[in-house]
N, C-alpha and C positions, 0 to 999 in steps of 0.2 A: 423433465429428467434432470436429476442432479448432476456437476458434475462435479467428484471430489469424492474421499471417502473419509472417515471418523480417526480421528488421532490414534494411532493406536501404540501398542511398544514401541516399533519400530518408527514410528512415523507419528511426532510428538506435533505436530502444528500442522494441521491441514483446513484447507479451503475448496467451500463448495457454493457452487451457483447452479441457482434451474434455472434452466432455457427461457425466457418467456416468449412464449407463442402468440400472444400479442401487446401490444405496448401502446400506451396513451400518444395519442399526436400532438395534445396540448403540450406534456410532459417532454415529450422528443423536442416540440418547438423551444420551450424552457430550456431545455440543455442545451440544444444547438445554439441558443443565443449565450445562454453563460460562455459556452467553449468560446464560440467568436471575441466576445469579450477578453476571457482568457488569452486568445493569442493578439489582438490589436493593442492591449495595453502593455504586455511587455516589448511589442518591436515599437509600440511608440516613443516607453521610455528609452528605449535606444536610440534613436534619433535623437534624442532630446538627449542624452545623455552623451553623444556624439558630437551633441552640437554646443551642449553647453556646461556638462557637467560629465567627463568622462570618468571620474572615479566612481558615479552610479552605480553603475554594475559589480565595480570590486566590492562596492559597501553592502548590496546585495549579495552578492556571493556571501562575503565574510560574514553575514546574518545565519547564513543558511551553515556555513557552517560549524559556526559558535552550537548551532544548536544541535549539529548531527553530532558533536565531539562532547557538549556541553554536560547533556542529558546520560549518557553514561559513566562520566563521570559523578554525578549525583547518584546512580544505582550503585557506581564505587564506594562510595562514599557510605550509601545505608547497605550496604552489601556487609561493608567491616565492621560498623557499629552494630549491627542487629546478629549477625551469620544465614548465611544463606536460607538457611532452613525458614529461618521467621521471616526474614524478608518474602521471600516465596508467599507463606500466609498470610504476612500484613500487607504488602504494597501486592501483589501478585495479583490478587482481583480486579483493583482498579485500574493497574495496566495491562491486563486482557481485557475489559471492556473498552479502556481507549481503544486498544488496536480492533478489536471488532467495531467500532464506530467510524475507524478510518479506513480500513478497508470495505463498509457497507457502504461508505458514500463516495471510494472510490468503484465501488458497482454500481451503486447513480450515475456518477457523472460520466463516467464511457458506457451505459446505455444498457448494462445488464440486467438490469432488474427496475421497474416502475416504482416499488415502492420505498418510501424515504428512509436512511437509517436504521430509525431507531425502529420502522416497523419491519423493514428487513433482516435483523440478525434475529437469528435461530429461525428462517421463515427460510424465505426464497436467498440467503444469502445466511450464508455458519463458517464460522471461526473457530476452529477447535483448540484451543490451546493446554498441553498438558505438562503443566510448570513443573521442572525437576532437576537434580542435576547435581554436579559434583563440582564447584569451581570456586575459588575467591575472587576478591572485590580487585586484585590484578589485572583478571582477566575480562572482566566486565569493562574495567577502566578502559584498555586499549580494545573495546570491540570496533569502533570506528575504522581503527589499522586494520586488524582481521577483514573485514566485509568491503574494506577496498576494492577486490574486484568487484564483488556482487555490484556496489555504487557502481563504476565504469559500465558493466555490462548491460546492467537495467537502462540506466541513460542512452547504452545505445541503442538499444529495443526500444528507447521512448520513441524515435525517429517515425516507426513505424505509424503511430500513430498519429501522424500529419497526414496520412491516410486514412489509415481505418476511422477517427471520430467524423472527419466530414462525410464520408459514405454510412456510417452509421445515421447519423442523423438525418439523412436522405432517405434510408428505409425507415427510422421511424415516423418522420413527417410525413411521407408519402405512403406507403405501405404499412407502416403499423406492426414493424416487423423489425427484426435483429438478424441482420445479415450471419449463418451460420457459421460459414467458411471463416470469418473474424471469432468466434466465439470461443473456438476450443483455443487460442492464441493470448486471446485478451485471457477470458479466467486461468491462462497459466503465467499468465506474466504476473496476474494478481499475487497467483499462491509462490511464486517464488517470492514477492514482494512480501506477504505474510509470513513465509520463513524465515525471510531476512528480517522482518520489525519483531518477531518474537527473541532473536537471536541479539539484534542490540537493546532488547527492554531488560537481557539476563534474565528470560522467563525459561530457557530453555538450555543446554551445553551440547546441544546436537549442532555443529554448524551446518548451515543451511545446504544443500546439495543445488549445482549448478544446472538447473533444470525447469520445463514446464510440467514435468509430469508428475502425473500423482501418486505413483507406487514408486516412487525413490525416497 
């Protein structure tokens, strides 16, 4: 069962995931090892970077975000040269496929769905984006400042899942299973994050609502 429902007037970006009822253990082993990955190489760099190179982390940071500031800026940018309307039909496509690529293989890697990507969207993982809106290359420019909270709040939802992926991984290794009770949590954490990356790509002038649920 899906969970999510179809873009519709009211509700211009939505995100849906079925359940999988069962899941590869090879596949769980693979992620569980990425994720471990994932977390030993950034607290290593911090050591390391504590011990030997404390500007590390500012330089990282500052990577991250040049690019969360960087990238709307460039939509500012073909937003004034084209006008919204063409931008929408020219760039508009290729930035709903990114964001459904980044959000199917953010349902990879926290354990929603077995299948990889590019077989998941439109399958067991959909993106619905329905590009429209009313705004200039102003407003696009400062979407970073607008979405300020959403950034703060997602981060600190991320917390949670210093939990939920190593007990994920635990039922798909062992069980072959996707702990429910985490499910309806994670795919709403996704789909605000999907509201939120439609709203800084300027695919959309609905600002995102502060929620996991689907009928907001």
């Amino acid at each position: 069962m899906a969970v999510g429902h179809p873009a519709t007037v009211g509700r211009p970006i939505s995100y849906s995931v079925a359940y999988p009822e069962r899941l590869s253990r090879r596949k769980g082993a693979q992620r569980a090892l990425g994720a471990l990955v994932t977390w030993i190489v950034p607290v290593g760099l911090g050591y390391v970077s504590a011990a030997f190179f404390w500007g590390l982390p500012v330089l990282i940071g500052s990577l991250i975000a040049a690019g969360v500031i960087g990238l709307p800026l460039v939509m500012a940018a073909r937003i004034r040269g084209k006008g919204l309307q063409r931008f929408l039909a020219e760039d508009g496509p290729a930035l709903e496929r990114h964001a459904q690529y980044a959000i199917a293989a953010a349902s990879y890697a926290l354990f929603l769905t077995d299948a990889s990507p590019k077989q998941a969207i439109g399958a067991s993982v959909r993106l619905e984006i329905r590009r429209g809106g009313d705004f200039g290359w102003l407003r696009a420019a400062v979407t970073p400042v607008l979405l300020l909270p959403h950034i703060l709040l997602l981060a600190l939802f991320a917390f949670a899942f210093m939990l939920i992926i190593p007990v994920s991984a635990v039922f798909a290794v062992v069980l072959e299973r996707y702990p429910r009770w985490f499910f309806g949590f994670t795919a709403g954490y996704l789909r605000w994050i999907a509201r939120a990356l439609g709203y800084w790509l300027s695919l959309t002038d609905r600002y995102p609502p502060f929620s996991f649920r689907e009928d907001v």
